[in-house]
C-alpha positions, -999 to 999 in steps of 0.1 A, spaced: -109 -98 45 -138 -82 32 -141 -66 -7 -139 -36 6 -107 -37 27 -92 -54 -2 -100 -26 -23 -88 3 0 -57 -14 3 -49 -19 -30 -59 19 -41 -35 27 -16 -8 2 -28 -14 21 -60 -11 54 -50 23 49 -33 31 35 -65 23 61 -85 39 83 -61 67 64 -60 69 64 -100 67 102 -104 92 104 -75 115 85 -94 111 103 -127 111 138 -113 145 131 -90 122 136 -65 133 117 -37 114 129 -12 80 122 -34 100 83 -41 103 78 -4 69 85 6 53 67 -24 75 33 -15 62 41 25 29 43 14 29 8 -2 48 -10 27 15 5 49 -7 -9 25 9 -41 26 7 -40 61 -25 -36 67 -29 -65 40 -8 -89 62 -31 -78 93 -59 -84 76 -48 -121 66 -41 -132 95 -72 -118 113 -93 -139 84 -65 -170 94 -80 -166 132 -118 -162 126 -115 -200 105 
């Protein structure tokens, strides 16, 4: 996984956090959702990206 793709993923792990944070402290639940989606696609893409590095070994 390059620097790069590790960095992209983890500003968008961040963001859905955020999200996720202002969600939860507005009673916005709709904001909470969205924020907690956007860090399961960034963990995702994480996972994919590991085991594309375990392959190229």
């Amino acid at each position: 996984m390059s620097a790069v793709d590790k960095a992209k993923n983890k500003a968008d792990e961040l963001a859905g956090r955020a999200k996720e944070k202002s969600g939860k402290a507005t009673g916005d639940e709709d904001r909470e959702a969205e924020g907690k989606a956007d860090r399961a696609k960034a963990d995702l893409k994480s996972a994919g990206e590991k085991v594309k590095d375990a392959f190229r070994k």
